[in-house]
N, C-alpha and C positions, 0 to 999 in steps of 0.2 A: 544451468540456470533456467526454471522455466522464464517461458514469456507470452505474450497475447497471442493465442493459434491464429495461424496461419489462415487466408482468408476460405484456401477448401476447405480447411477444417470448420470452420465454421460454420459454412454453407452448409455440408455435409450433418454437422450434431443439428445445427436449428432445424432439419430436415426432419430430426427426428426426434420422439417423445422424451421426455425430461426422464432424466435414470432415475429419481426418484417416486416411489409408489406412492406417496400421496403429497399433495398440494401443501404451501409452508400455510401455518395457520396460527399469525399472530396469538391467538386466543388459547394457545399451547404453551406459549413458552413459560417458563418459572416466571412467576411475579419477583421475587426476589431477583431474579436476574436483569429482568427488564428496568423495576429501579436502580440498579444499578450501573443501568445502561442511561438511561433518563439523568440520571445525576453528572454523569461523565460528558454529553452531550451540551448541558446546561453550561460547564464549566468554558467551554469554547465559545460557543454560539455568543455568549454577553457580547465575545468583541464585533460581533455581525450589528450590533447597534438596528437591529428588528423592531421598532416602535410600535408597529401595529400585532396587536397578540394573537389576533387568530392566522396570523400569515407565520409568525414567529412557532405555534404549534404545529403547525402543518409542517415547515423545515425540520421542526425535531422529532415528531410522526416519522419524517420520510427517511432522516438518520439510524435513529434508534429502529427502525427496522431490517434498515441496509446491514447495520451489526446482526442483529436476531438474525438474517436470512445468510448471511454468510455464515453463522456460525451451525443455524443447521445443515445448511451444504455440507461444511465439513466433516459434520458429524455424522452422515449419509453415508458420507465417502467411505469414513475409518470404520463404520459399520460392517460397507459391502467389502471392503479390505480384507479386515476380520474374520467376516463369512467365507470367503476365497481362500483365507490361509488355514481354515480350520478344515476345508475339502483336502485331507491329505491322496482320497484314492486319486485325484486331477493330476492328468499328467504336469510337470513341472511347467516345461514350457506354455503349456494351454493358462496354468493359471496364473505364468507372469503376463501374459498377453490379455487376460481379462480384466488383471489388475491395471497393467496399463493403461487398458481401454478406459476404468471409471475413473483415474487418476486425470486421465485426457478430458474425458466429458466434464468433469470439476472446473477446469479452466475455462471451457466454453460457459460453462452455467454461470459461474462467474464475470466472465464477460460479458454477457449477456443480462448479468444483473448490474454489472455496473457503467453500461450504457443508457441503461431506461434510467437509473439514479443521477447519473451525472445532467443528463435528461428533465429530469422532474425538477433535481434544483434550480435548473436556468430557466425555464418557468416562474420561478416565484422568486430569484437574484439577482445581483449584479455578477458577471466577472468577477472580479476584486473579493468579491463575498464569497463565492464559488469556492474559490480559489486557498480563503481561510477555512473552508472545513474542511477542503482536503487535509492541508495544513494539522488542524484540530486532530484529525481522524489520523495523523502519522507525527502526532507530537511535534510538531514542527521543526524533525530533523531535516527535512531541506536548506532552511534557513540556514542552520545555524552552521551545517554541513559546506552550505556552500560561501559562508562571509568566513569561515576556518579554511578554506583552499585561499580566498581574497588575501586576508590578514598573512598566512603564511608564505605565498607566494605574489605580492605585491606586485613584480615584472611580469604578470598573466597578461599575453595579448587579447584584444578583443575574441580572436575568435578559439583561446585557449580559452576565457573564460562561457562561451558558449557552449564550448563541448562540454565543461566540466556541468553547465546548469541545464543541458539538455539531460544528461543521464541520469542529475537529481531528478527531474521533470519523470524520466522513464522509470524511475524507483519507485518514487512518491504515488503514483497512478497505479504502481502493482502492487505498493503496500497496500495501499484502503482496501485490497480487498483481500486480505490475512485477517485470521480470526484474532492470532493472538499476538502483543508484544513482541516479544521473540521473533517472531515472524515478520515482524514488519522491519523492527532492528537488523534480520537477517538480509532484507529483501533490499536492505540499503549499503547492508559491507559488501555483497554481489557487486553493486556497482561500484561502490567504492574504489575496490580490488580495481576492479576496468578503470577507472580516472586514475588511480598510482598509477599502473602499469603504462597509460597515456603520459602521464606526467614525466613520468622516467625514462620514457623513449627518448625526452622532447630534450634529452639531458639533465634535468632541472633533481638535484644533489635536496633529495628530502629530510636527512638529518641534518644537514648544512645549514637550511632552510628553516627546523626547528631551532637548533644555536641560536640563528641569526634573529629569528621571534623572540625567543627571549632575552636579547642580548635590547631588541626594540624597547620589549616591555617594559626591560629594566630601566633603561635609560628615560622612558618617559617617567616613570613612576619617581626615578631621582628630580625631573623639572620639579614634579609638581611638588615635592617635600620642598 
């Protein structure tokens, strides 16, 4: 599973000039793409209850471009990827070691774009608001992910349920910065997998546990009839 490099690593890439040859330039990207970027933003942001319009642009300026710039990252990346696997005379090992290399820098670029972002919004938010576009920006499978651990496993101690909203906490911060679906969805069964595999050391019987949810469901849904 990647994760946030490591602090030499980081020290080490911010050291050095960005793997990409030219500068991101809003003013490149598809129009087509960007409203569709704009559209998809609007749809979360309503519940940030933003009153004032020109603070309310500026938050979706700073979104809609954190998508655009991640998504040419990526696209950089499978580029120079590309380029690498098409060098057949490179010996093998040199050109998984190159590969690696710009697959590494991707993460720090990444990090590094999504500290100035997280950054820029607490500038112009609350917490709480912050906190909904993450949310917004990862479909807010945290939530729902982690009140389905609650519901399922009811007997969760305070600090079982800690660990389990720490590692959403740890997903959710690495999804926002996947380009696509897929990838964010992926970035969350990773941890997922880690909270079962916690859950089940702790003894705690997971089919048992679904019976016993729907055996719940049932029995409320007969009160209310």
């Amino acid at each position: 599973m990647k994760s946030i490099p490591t602090i030499t690593a980081i020290l080490f890439f911010l050291a050095t000039p960005s793997f990409s040859q030219e500068a991101f330039d809003p003013a490149k990207m598809d129009p087509a793409y960007t409203n569709t970027l704009v559209k998809r933003v609007d749809k979360f942001l309503v519940d940030l209850n933003i009153r004032d319009v020109a603070q309310y642009d500026r938050v979706r300026d700073m979104v809609v471009r954190q998508y655009q710039e991640i998504n040419w990252l990526e696209e950089n990346t499978e580029a120079k990827i590309k380029d690498l696997k098409a060098q057949t005379e490179m010996e093998t090992a040199l050109r998984d070691a190159k590969t690696d290399a710009v697959k590494s820098k991707l993460e720090v670029e990444l990090f590094r774009l999504h500290t100035r972002f997280i950054a820029g919004l607490q500038t112009e938010l609350t917490p709480e608001q912050v906190d909904k576009i993450k949310d917004g920006m990862t479909y807010g499978v945290l939530e729902r992910t982690y009140n389905g651990y609650l519901n399922l496993l009811p007997q969760l101690t305070p600090e079982q349920k800690r660990y389990i909203l720490g590692n959403l906490l740890n997903a959710r911060e690495l999804a926002m910065d996947k380009g696509s679906s897929d990838e964010k969805h992926a970035t969350f069964g990773k941890f997922k997998g880690r909270i079962n595999n916690y859950i089940s050391e702790l003894g705690y019987d997971m089919k048992k546990a679904e019976m016993e949810l729907k055996e719940r469901a049932k029995a409320e849904k007969g009160k209310k009839e």
